[in-house]
Backbone as numpy.savetxt, mean C-alpha at the origin, in Angstrom:
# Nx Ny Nz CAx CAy CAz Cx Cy Cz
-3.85 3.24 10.70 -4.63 2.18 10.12 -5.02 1.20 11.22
-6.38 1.38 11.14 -6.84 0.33 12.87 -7.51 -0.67 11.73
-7.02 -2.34 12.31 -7.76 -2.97 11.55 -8.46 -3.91 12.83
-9.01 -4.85 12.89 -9.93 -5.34 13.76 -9.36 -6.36 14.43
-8.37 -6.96 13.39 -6.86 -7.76 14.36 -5.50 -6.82 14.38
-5.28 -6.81 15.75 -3.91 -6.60 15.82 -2.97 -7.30 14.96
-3.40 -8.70 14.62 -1.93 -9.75 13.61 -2.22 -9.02 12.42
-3.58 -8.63 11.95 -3.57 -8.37 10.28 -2.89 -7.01 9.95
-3.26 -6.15 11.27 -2.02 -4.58 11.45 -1.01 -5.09 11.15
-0.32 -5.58 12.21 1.04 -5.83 11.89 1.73 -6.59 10.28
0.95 -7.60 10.33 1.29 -8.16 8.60 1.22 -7.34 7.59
0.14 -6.31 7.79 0.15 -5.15 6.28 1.14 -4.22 6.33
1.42 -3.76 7.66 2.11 -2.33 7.87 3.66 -2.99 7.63
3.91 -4.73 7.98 5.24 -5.15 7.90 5.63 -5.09 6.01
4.43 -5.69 5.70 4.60 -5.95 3.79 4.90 -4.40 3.39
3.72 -3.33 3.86 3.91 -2.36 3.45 5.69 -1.95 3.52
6.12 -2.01 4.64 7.91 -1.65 4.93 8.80 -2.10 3.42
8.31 -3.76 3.79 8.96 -4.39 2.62 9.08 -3.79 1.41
7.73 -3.64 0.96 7.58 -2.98 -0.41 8.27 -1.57 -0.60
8.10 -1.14 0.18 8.90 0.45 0.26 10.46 0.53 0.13
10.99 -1.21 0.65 12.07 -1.06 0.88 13.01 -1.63 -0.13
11.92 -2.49 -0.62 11.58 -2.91 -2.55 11.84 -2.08 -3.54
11.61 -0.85 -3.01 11.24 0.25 -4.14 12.55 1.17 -3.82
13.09 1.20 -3.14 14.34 1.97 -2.44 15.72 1.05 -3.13
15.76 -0.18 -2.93 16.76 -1.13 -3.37 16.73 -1.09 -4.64
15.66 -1.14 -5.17 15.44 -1.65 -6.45 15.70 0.01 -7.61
15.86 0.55 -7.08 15.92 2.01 -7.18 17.65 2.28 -7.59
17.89 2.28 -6.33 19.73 2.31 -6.07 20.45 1.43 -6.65
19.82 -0.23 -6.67 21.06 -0.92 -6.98 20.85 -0.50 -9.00
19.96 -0.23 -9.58 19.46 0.20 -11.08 20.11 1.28 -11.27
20.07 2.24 -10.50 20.58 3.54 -10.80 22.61 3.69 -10.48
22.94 2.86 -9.51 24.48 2.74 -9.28 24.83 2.01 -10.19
24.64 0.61 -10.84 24.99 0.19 -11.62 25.15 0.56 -13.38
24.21 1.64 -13.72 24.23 2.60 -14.61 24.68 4.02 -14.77
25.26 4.20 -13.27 25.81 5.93 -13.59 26.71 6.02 -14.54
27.60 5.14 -14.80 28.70 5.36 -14.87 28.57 5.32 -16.78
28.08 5.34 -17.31 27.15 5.17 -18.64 26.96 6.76 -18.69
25.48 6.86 -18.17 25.00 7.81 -18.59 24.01 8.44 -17.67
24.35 9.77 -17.03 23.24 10.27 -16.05 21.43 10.06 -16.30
21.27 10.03 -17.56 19.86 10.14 -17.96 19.78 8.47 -17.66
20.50 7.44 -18.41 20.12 6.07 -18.37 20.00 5.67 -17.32
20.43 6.09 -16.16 20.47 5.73 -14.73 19.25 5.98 -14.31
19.07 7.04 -14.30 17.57 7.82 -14.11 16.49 6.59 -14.31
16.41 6.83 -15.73 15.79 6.19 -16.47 15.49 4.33 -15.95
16.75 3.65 -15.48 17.13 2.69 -15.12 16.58 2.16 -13.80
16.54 3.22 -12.92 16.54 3.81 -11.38 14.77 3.59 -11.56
13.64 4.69 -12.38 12.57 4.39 -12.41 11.99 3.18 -12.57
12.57 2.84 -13.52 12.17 1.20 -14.17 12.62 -0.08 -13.25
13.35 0.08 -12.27 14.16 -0.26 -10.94 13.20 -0.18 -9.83
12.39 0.96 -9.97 11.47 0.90 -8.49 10.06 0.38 -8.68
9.63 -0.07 -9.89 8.88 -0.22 -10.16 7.55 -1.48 -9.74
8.64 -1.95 -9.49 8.47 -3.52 -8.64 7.45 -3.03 -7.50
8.35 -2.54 -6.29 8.59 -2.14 -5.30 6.83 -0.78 -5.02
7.01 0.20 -6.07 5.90 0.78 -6.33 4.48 0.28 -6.69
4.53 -1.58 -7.29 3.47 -2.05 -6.87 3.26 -2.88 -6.56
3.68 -3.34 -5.40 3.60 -3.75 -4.51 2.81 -2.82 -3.19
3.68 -1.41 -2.92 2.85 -0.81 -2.18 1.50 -0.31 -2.85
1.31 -0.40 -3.67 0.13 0.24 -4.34 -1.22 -0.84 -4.35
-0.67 -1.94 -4.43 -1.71 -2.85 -3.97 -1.80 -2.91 -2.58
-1.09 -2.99 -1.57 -1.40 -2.77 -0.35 -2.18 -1.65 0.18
-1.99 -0.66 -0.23 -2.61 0.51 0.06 -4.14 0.72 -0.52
-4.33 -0.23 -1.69 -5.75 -0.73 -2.23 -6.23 -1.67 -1.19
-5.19 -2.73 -0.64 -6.11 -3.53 -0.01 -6.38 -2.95 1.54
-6.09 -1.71 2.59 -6.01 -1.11 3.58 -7.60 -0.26 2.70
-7.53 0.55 1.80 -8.11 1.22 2.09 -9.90 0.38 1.62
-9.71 -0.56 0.73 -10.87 -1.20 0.83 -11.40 -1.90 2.05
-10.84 -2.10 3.32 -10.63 -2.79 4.30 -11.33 -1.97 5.16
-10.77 -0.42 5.22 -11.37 0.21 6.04 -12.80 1.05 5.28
-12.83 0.75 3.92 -14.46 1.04 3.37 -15.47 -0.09 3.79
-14.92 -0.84 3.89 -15.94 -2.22 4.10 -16.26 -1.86 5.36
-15.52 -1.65 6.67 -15.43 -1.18 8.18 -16.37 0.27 8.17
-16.26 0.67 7.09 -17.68 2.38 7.56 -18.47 1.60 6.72
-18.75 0.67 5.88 -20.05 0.67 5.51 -20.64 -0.53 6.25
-20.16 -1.29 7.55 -20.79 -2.42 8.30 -21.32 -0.95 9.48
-20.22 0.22 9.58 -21.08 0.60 10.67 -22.28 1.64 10.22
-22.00 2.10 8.80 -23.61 2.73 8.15 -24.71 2.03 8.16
-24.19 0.62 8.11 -25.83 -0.41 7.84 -26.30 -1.00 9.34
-25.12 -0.66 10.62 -25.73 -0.65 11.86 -26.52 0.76 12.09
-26.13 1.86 11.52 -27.08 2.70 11.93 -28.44 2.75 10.83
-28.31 2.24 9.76 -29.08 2.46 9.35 -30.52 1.24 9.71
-29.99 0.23 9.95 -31.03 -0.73 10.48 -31.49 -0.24 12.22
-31.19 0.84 12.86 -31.36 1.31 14.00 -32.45 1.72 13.57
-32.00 3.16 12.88 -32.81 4.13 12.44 -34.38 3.35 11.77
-34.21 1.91 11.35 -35.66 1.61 10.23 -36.15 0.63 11.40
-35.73 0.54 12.67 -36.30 -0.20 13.87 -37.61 0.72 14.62
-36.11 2.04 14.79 -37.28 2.97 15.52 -38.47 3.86 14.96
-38.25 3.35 13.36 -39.37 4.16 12.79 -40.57 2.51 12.42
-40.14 1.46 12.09 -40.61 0.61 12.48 -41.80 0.43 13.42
């Protein structure tokens, strides 16, 4: 993921960690605290546990990939204003 600042790389790819790591915690501490119950409720517990964490990265990964659509369509409308120069 190349973004046009090095700081805004680093801030997304750091949140992105976070969130992942959101979704990992939030996962384990849901699912350990319920084994002991019932294998399915844990499960069950464990999903509903990462859920957080799952969107969180899911909006990040919306806001990367709109980021880099906006980035091919500034450089389609440099070629395309080339292209209506030299026929111009």
């Amino acid at each position: 993921m190349r973004f046009e600042s090095r700081t805004l790389g680093f801030v997304i790819n750091f949140l992105l960690g976070v969130a992942w790591a959101m979704m990992l915690i939030g996962a384990l501490t849901s699912f350990l605290s319920f084994y002991q119950s019932s294998i399915l409720f844990a499960i069950v517990s464990a999903l509903i546990g990462a859920i957080p964490g799952l969107l969180g990265v899911l909006l990040l990964e919306y806001f990367i990939t709109d980021k880099e659509k906006l980035a091919e369509l500034k450089k389609q409308t440099a070629l395309l204003e080339k292209l209506a120069d030299k026929e111009g």
